[in-house]
ZATORRO-525615 format. One record per residue (C-alpha): residue in three letters; x, y, z. Coordinates in pm, whole numbers, padded with zeros to 5 digits, always signed. Example, Ala and Ser with C-alpha at 12.3 -4.5 7.8 and 13.67 -1.06 7.14 Angstrom:
BEGIN
ala+01230-00450+00780
ser+01367-00106+00714
***
This chain:
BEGIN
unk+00959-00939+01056
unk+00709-01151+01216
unk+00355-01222+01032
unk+00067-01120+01199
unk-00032-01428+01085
unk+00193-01683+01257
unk+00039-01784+01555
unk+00288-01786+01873
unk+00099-02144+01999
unk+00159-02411+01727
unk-00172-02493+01526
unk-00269-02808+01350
unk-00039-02900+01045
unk-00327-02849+00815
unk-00578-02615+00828
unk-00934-02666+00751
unk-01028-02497+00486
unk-01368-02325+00507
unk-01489-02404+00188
unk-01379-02171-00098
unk-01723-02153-00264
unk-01881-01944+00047
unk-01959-02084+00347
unk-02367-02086+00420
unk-02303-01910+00753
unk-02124-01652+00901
unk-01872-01745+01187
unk-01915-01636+01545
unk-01686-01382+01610
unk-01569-01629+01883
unk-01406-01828+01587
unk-01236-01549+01446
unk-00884-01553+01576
unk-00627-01301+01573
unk-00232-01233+01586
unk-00171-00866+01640
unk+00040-00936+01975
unk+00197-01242+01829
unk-00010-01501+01985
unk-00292-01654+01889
unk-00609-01460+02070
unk-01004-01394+02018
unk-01074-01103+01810
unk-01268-00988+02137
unk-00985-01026+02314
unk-00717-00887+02180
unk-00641-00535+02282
unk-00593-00387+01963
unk-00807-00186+01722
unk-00828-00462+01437
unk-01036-00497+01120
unk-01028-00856+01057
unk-01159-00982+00726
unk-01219-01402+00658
unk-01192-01557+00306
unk-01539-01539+00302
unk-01502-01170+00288
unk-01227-01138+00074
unk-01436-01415-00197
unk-01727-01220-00152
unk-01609-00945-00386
unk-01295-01102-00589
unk-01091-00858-00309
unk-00730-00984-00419
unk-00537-00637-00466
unk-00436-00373-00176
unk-00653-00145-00324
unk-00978-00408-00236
unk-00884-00488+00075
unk-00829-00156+00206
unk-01154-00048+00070
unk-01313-00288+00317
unk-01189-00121+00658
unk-01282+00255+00734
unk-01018+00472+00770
unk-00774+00308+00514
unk-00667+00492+00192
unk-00448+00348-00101
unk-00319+00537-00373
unk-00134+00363-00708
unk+00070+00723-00849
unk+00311+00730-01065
unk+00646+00832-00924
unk+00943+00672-00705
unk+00754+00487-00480
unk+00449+00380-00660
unk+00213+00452-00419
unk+00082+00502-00030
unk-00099+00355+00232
unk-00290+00569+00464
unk-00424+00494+00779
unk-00610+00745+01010
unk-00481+00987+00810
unk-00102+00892+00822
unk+00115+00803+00536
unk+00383+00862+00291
unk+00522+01035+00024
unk+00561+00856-00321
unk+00812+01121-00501
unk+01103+00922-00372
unk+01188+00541-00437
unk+01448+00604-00112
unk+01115+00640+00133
unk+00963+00341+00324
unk+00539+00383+00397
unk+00426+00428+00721
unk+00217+00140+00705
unk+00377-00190+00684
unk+00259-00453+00460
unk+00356-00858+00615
unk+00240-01145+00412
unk+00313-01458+00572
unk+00554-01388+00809
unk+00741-01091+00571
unk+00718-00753+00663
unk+00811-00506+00413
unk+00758-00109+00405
unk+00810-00078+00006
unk+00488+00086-00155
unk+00590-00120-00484
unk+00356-00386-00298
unk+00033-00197-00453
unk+00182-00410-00810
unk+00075-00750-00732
unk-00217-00929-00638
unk-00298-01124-00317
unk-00448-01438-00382
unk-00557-01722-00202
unk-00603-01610+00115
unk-00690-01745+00443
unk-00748-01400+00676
unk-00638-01079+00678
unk-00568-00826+00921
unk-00579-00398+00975
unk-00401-00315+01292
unk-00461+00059+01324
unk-00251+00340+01516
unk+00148+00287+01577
unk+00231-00159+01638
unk+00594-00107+01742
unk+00651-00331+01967
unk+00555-00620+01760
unk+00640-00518+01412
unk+00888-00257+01421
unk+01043+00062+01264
unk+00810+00182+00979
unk+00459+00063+01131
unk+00378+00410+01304
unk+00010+00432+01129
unk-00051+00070+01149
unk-00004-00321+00974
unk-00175-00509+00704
unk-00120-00838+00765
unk-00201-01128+00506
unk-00192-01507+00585
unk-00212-01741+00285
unk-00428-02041+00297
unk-00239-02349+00447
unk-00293-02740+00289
unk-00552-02925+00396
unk-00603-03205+00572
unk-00762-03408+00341
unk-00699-03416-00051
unk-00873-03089-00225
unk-00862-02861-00491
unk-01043-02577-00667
unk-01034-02379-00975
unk-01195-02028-01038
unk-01213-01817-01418
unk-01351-01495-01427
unk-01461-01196-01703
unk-01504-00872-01604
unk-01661-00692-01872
unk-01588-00289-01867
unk-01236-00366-01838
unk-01207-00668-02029
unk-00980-00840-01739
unk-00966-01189-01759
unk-00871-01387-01430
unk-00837-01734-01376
unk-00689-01908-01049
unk-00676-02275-00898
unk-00511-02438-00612
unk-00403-02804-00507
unk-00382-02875-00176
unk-00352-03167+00095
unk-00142-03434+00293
unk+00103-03648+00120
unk+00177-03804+00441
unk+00030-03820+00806
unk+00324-03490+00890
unk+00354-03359+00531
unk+00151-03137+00414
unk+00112-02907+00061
unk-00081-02635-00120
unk+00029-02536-00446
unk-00218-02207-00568
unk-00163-02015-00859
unk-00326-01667-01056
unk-00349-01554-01386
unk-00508-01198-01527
unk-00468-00993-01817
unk-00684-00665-01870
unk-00746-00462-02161
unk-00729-00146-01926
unk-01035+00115-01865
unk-00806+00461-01939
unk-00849+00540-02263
unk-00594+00720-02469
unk-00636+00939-02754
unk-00555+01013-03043
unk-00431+00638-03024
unk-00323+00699-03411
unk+00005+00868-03548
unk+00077+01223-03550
unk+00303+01335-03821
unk+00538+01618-03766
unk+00445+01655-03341
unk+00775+01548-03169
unk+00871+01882-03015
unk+01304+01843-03036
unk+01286+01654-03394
unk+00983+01744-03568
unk+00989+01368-03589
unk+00663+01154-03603
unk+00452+01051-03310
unk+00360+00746-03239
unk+00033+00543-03233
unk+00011+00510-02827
unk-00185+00147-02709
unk-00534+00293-02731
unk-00607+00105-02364
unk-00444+00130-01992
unk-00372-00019-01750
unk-00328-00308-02004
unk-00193-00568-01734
unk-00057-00908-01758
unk-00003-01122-01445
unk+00109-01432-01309
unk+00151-01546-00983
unk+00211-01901-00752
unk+00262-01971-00420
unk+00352-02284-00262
unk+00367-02413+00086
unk+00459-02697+00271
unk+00379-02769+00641
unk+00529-03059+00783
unk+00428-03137+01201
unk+00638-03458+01298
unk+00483-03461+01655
unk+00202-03233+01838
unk+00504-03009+01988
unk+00682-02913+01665
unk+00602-02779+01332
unk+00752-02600+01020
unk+00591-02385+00766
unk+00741-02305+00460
unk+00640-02011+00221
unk+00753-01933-00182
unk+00564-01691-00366
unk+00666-01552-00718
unk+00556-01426-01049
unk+00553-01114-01301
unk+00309-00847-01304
unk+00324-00614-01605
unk+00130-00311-01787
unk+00226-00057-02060
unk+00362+00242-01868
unk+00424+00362-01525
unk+00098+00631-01410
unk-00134+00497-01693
unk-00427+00534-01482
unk-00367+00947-01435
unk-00546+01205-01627
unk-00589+01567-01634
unk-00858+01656-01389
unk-00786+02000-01299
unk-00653+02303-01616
unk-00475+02625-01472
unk-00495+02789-01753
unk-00139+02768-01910
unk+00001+02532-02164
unk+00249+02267-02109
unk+00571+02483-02177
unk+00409+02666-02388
unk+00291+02399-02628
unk-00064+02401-02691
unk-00224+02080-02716
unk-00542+02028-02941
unk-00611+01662-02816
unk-00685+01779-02483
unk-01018+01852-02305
unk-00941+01886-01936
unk-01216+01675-01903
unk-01263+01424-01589
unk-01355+01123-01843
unk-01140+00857-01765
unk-00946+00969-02105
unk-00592+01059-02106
unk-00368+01222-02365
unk-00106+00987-02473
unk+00142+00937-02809
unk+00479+00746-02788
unk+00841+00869-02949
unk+01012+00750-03212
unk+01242+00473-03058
unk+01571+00698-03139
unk+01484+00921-02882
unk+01524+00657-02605
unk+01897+00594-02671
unk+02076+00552-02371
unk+01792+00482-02126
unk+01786+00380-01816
unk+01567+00090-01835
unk+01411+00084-02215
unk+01404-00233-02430
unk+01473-00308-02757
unk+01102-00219-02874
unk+01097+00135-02715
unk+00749+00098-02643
unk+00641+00217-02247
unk+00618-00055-02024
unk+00634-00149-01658
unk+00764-00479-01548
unk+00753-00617-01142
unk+00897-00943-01076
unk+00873-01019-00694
unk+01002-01329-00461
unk+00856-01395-00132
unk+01012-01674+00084
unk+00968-01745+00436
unk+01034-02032+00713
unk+00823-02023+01030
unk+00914-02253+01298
unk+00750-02407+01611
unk+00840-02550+01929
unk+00624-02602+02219
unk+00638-02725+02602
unk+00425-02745+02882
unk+00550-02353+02975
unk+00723-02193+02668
unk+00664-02175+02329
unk+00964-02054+02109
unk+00908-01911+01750
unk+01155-01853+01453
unk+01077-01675+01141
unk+01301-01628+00837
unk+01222-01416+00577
unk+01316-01256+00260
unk+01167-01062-00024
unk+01332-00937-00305
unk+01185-00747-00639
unk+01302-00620-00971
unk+01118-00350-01136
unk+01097-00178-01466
unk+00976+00074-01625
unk+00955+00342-01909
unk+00668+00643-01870
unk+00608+00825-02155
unk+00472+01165-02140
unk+00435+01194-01789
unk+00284+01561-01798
unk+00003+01352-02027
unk+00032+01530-02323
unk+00060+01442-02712
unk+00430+01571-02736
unk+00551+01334-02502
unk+00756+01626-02332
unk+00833+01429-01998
unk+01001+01131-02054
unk+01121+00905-01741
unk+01265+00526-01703
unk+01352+00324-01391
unk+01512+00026-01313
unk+01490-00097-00903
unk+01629-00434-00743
unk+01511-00429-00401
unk+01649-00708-00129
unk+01576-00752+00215
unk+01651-01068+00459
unk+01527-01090+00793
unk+01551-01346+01097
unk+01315-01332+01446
unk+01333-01525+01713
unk+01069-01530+01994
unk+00958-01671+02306
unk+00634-01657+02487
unk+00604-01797+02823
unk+00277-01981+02978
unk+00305-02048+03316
unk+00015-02074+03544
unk+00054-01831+03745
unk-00009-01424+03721
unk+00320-01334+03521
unk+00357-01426+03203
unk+00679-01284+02937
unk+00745-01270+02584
unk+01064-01157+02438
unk+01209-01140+02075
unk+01555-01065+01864
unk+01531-00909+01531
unk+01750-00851+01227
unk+01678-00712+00903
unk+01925-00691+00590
unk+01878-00468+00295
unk+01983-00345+00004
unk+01819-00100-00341
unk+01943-00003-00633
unk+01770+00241-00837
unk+01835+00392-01172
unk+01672+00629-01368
unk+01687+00845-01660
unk+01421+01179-01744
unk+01397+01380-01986
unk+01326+01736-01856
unk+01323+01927-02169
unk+01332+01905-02568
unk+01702+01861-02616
unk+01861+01867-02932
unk+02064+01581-03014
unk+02412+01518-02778
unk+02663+01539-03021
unk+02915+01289-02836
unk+02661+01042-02737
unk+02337+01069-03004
unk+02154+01101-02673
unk+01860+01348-02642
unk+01786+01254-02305
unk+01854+01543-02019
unk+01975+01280-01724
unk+02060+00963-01610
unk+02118+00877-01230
unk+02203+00593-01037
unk+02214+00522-00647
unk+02219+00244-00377
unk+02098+00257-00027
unk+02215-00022+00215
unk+02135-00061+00554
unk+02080-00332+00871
unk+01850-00350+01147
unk+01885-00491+01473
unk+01596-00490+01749
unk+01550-00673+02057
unk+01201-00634+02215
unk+00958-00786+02474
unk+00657-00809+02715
unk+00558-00866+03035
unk+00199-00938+03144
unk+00093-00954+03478
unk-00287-01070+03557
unk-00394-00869+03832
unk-00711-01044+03870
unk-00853-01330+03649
unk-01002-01074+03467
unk-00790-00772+03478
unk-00438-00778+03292
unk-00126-00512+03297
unk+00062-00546+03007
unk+00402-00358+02933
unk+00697-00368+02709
unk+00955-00206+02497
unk+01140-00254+02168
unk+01461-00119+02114
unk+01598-00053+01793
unk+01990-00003+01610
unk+02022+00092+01256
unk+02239+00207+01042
unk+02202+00300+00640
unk+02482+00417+00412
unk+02375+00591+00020
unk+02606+00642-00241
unk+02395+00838-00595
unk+02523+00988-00885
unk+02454+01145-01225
unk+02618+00933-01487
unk+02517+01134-01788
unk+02371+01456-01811
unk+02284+01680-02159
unk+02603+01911-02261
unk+02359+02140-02228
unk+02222+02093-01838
unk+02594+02063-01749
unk+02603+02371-01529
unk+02321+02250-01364
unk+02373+01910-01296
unk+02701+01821-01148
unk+02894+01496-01253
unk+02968+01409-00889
unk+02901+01148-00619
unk+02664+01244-00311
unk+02732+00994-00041
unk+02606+00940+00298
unk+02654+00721+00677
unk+02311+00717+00922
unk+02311+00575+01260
unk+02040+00587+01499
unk+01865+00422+01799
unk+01524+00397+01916
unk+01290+00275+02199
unk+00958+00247+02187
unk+00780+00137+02498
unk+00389+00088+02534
unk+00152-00019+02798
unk-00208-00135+02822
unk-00472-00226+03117
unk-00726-00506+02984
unk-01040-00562+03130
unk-01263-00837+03064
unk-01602-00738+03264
unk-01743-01103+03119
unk-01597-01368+02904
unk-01796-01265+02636
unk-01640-00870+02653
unk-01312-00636+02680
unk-01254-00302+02753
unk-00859-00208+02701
unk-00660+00164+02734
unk-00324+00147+02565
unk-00063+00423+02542
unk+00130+00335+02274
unk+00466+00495+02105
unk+00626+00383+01759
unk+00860+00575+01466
unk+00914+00530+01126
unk+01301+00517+01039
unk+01528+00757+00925
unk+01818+00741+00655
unk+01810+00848+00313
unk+01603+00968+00003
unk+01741+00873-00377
unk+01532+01216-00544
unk+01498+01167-00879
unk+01717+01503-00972
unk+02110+01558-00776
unk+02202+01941-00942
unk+02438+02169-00891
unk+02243+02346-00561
unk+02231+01948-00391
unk+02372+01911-00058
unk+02368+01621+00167
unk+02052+01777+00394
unk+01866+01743+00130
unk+01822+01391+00076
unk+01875+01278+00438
unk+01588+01274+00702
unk+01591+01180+01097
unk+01272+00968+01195
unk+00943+01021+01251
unk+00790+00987+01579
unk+00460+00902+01778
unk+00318+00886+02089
unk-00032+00841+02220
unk-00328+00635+02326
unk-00681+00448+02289
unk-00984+00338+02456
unk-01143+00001+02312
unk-01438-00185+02400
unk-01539-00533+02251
unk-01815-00732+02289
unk-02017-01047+02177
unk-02341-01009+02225
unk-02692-01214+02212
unk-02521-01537+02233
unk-02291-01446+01957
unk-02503-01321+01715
unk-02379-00953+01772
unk-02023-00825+01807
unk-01897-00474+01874
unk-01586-00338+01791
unk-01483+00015+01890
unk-01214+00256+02026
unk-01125+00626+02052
unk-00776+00763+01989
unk-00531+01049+02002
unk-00184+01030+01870
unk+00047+01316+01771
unk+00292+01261+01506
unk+00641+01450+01535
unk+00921+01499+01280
unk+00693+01432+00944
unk+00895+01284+00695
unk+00818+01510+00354
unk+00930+01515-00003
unk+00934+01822-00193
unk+01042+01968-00508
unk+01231+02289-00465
unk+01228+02518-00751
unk+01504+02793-00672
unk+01760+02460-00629
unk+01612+02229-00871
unk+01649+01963-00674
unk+01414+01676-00486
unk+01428+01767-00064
unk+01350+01502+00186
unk+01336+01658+00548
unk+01169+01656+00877
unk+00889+01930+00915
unk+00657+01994+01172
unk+00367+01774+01413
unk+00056+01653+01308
unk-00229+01523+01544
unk-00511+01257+01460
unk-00836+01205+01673
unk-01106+01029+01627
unk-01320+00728+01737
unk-01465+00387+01522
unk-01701+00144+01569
unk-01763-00194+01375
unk-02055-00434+01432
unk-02182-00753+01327
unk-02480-00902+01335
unk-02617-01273+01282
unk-02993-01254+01241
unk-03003-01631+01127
unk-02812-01869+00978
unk-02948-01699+00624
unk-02914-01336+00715
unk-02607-01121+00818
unk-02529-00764+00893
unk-02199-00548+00890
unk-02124-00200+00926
unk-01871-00016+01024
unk-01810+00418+01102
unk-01511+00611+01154
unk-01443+00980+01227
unk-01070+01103+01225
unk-00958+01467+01284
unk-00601+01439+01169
unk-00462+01778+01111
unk-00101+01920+01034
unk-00026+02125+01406
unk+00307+02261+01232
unk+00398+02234+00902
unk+00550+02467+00624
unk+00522+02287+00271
unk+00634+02375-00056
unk+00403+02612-00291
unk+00140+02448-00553
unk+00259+02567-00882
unk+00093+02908-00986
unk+00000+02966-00612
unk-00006+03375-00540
unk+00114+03551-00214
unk-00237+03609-00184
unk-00332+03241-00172
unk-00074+03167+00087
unk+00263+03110-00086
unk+00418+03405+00133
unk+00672+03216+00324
unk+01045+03141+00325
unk+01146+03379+00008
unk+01456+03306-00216
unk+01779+03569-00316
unk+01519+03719-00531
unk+01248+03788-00338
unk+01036+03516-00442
unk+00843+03331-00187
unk+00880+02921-00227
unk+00669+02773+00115
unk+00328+02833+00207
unk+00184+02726+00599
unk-00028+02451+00631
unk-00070+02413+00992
unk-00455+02367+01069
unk-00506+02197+00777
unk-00607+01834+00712
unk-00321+01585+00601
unk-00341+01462+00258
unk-00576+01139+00180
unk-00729+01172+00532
unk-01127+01277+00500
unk-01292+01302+00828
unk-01575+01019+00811
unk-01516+00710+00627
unk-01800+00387+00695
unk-01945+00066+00495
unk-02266-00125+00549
unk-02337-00424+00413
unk-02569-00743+00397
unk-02534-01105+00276
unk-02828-01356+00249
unk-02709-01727+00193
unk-03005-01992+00173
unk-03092-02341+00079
unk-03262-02309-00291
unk-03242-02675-00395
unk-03127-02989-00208
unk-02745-02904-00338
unk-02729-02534-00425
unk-02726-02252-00200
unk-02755-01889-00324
unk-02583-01634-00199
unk-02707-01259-00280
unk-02461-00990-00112
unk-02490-00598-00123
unk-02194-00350+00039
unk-02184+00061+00065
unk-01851+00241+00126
unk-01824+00594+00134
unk-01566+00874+00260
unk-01591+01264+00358
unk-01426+01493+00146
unk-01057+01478+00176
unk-00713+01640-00032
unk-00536+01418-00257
unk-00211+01611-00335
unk+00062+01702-00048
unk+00039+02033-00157
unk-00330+02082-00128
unk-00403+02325-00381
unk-00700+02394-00588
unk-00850+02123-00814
unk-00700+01894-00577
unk-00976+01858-00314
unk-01228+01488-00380
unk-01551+01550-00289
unk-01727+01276-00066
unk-01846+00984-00252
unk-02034+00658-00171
unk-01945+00344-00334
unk-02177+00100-00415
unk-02068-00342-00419
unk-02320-00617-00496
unk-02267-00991-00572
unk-02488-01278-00654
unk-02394-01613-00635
unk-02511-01981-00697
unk-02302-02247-00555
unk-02248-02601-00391
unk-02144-02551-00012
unk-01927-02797+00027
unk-01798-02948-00347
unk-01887-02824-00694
unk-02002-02572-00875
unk-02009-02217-00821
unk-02123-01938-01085
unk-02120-01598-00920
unk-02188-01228-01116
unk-01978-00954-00861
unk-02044-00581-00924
unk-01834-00318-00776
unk-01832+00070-00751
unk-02163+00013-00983
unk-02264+00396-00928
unk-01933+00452-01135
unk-01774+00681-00913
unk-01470+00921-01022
unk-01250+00886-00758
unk-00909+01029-00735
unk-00719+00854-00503
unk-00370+01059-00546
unk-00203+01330-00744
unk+00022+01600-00822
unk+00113+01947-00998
unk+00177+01870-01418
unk+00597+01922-01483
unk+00584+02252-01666
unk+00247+02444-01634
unk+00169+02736-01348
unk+00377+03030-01333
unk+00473+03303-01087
unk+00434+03129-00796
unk+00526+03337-00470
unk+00436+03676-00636
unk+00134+03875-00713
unk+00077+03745-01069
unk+00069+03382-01092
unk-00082+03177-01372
unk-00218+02787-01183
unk-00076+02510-01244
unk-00256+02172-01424
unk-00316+01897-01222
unk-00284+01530-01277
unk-00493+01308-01073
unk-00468+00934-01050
unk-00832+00755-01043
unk-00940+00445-00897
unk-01133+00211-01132
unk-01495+00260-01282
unk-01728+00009-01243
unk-01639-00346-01240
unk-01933-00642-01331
unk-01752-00977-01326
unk-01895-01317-01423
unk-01690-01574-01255
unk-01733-01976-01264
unk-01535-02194-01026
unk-01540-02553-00974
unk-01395-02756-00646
unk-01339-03082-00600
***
């Protein structure tokens, strides 16, 4: 779908670059410009609640993964888990499951024109980077199905207009991550234009595992040997390029073409999870002397002998846990201008292959849990669009959209220690497979009518067709789970239509400030989950969902104040959220269960400011409050939760209660304040070096970090603590910079979920809890970095 970050209006062919070595001053916010309604507008104008961060910003801390970026705008939570999907993006409280690879996220990701919904995005980093963008509440009518919480945009750096380039290396020490990046970039004729930027990392990891040594005799099916696990994790290896060409053969037309690819790998899916919460049972029964239920950044970790991998999904020839990402970006935007229409065309595609084998995913010495996956994701997409400028009051835009896709997904578990199969030498319990197809078609548009000169009536509506078809499978299961586990295919047709209109009123009481309402509608699609386990109890409900819905409104106001040293951002919201799409694991079926359940409502008001005291000294800060609660919802029981605790709801054939009510309660990864402050001084210290000393606070409320919301998985409020220093040439030269982050070393969980196999009795009066396994964002980072531009 169409970036964020393509400007309706055609710019210049080249950009100019603001140099990558900091900038001594901090732009007027008049100069910050903004896409979120798919032309190019003020960030003061635009009627939208945006969080719009420069390169500046994003340089200031090394912020080149999802997981940096969304710690710079309040009321944005990402979470890296290991499971289907990878991971979620929350914002204002809404997201997504990540049990099931099948699920999109309700907040879409576009980079450079190329909107995707896949929470596999989390794997890469974002480099090189011109702006980026946080639309917040449901964007619709500009981007589409699966954008009901909101849309991080990202728009790489363009070439320059005159010849440039740039190199960066940096060390950060706790983790030993090494990361080096560089870009070339400029005109190779008067309408030709390129930039060719590339990254490289690799990272010792900052989870340590123990023993990290053999253990003789442990293998719980064989009595075979364990093996020595890496003794660091994440250990990641990464490389990625992007190049672009721009080429503007007159001042009416231009073309900007996008490839981005590379490989981003680690040893083992969930390698930054530990135990952070002990029931009080062992993992089926298996007592495990290495463990210390400790919340140390240490995890339990041994690998099997290779011959118990025969036959998976996924594993390589060294047996050894690993997770591979390979991902292609591509996209074509396209220009044309006259006197009173501009037309736009973007073509897009993104495609991925992923990888991996987890070992031990309960986090234990044995191993118990084994699981593999291999994913080949494919989308292509084509929008046109026209925007009309005439002089007078009305104005129109309007827009066609396809989308193509297609995912594969294949995975094999191991859900208990098997004996050897017999037939096959397997000791593996499954092996599934499944595809999920589908095609999009929208058509969409605006009008605006200006009331006054100042006072603007906007409408529109997208309409949406789709349709999705899933065909899954086992294609081995244990002789032994063969009652269980049927040998049969579970195929599936969805069809469905939406509209989603929206309106807003924009006042602008001066040029210098805007004050907007908006009632806005949007939906995340429906179709199809591919759950990890198809048995015997499986029927077609259970993996197929209808969408989700919203519907509300916001008040903004937005200002530049004291000749532009001072801008104001802020808004107040309600939305309610129909139809939540949830992922559970039923116990009395065995079986994965996608379905729609209940409403949920989020509230709240923000504010961001910025503030200019001199060219030397600037201010930010920004403060968010967001009530988002479930209004009906019945989820699935925490493992080991009593009938006293709640669990008391929808009982199976034997009287055992399965659901508990969570209605009332907040959604997951949504705590109910969330702010940053921050400071930057850049001055003059010799006649060619400017220094550059930077400090940033981020902090949230308390908030739940499992779906399921039982205890031990509650983080307590935290604040975060970011500072930089940095010595550099403004315009060409050197730069040496030392960046700190989180340097309070905060334990932060940012997802997580039951452990496979501990807690008993839940739904009756004697219950033994479940173990949980939370996932934790990194400790603190202190990164020297040295770059160089020419």
């Amino acid at each position: 779908m169409s970036a964020a970050g393509v400007a309706v209006v055609p710019a210049a062919v080249y950009a100019q670059d603001k140099p990558t070595s900091d900038a001594a001053t901090v732009p007027d916010s008049s100069e910050i410009v903004v896409t979120a309604r798919q032309r190019s507008e003020r960030l003061i104008d635009v009627p939208v609640a945006v969080t719009a961060m420069s390169q500046q910003d994003l340089q200031r801390y090394n912020s080149t993964t999802l997981a940096d970026i969304g710690q710079a705008a309040p009321q944005v939570r990402i979470a890296q888990q290991a499971s289907g999907g990878g991971s979620s993006f929350v914002i204002r409280g809404i997201g997504s499951s990540t049990l099931d690879t099948g699920f999109d996220q309700s907040v879409a990701i576009n980079v450079d024109g190329v909107q995707t919904s896949r929470g596999r995005s989390l794997q890469q980093s974002y480099f090189d980077l011109q702006q980026v963008e946080v639309l917040k509440g449901p964007q619709a009518l500009f981007f589409g199905k699966n954008s009901p919480a909101g849309v991080i945009s990202m728009r790489s750096a363009d070439p320059t207009s005159t010849f440039s380039m740039g190199a960066n290396l940096g060390y950060e020490f706790r983790a030993h991550e090494l990361v080096g990046s560089g870009f070339v970039s400029g005109p190779l004729t008067d309408t030709l234009g390129v930039r060719l930027a590339v990254q490289a990392r690799t990272m010792r990891g900052w989870m340590q595992n123990v023993p990290a040594a053999p253990i003789p005799n442990w293998e719980p099916a064989t009595g075979a040997t364990m093996l020595a696990a890496d003794k660091w994790g994440p250990k990641q290896r990464e490389v990625m390029g992007r190049l672009t060409v721009v080429f503007k053969p007159t001042a009416d037309f231009d073309m900007n073409f996008k490839f981005t690819a590379g490989v981003s790998r680690d040893n083992g899916e969930g390698t930054n999870g530990e135990i952070v919460y002990c029931g009080g049972g062992p993992v089926n029964g298996l007592v495990d002397p290495y463990e210390d239920c400790k919340r140390n950044r240490k995890v339990v970790s041994a690998y099997v002998p290779p011959e118990l991998l025969a036959g998976y999904i996924g594993n390589r020839s060294d047996s050894r846990p690993y997770e591979e990402y390979k991902p292609i970006l591509a996209s074509l935007t396209t220009n044309w201008k006259s006197d009173k229409v501009a037309l736009t065309s973007v073509t897009g595609y993104y495609h991925y292959e992923l990888g991996y084998l987890q070992n031990g995913f309960e986090k234990s010495s044995y191993a118990y849990n084994l699981g593999s996956q291999v994913e080949k994701y494919r989308a292509f997409s084509q929008e046109f669009r026209g925007l009309t400028t005439f002089d007078g009051p009305l104005n129109a835009m309007v827009g066609l959209y396809y989308q193509d896709t297609s995912l594969y997904n294949g995975q094999s578990f191991r859900i208990a220690a098997l004996p050897q199969d017999p037939a096959t030498g397997y000791y593996q319990s499954i092996s599934k497979t499944g595809t999920l197809s589908g095609k999009t078609y929208s058509a969409f548009g605006q009008l605006t009518y200006k009331i006054l000169p100042n006072l603007e009536l906007a409408g529109g509506v997208r309409w949406t067709h789709e349709t999705k078809d899933v065909d899954q499978r086992n294609t081995y299961v244990h002789p032994l789970l063969a009652g269980l586990f049927p040998m049969k295919e579970f195929s599936g047709h969805y069809k469905g239509n939406n509209v989603s209109p929206e309106a807003t009123l924009t006042w602008h009481p001066t040029s210098h400030t805007t004050l907007y309402g908006a009632f806005k509608t949007g939906y995340k699609s429906g179709g199809f989950g591919l759950p990890a386990i198809l048995s015997v109890g499986t029927v077609g409900s259970d993996f197929t969902f209808g969408p989700e819905k919203v519907k509300g409104g916001e008040l903004g106001f937005k200002g530049e104040f004291m000749g532009g040293a001072l801008t104001l951002n802020s808004a107040i919201y309600l939305y309610d959220y129909k139809g939540l799409q949830v992922d559970i694991f039923d116990g009395t079926k065995i079986t994965y269960q996608v379905f729609n359940a209940g409403s949920a409502r989020t509230k709240g008001a923000e504010i961001n400011l910025r503030y200019r005291a001199s060219r030397a000294f600037s201010l930010r800060a920004g403060l968010g409050y967001n009530q988002a609660r479930y209004r009906n919802f019945v989820s699935a029981c925490y493992a080991g939760q009593s009938v006293a605790g709640g669990c008391n709801l929808a009982p199976d054939a034997n009287g055992v209660f399965t659901r508990q009510d969570l209605s009332g309660a907040p959604l997951v990864r949504a705590p109910d304040w969330s702010g940053n402050i921050g400071v930057t001084y850049d001055t003059p210290v010799t006649d060619g070096f400017n220094l550059a000393i930077s400090g940033d606070a981020t902090g949230t409320s308390k908030y739940f970090f499992s779906e399921t919301e039982g205890a031990g998985t509650r983080q307590n409020g935290y604040f975060k603590l970011d500072a930089s220093i940095r010595l550099y040439q403004p315009e060409q030269g050197l730069s040496v910079a030392l960046i700190g982050k989180n340097l309070t070393n905060r334990y932060v969980i940012a997802g997580g979920s039951d452990r496979p196999a501990t807690g008993a009795g839940a739904g009756t009066n004697t219950v033994t809890p479940g173990d949980i396994i939370g996932y934790i964002e990194r400790p603190r980072e202190v990164m020297l970095q040295v770059g160089y531009k020419f």
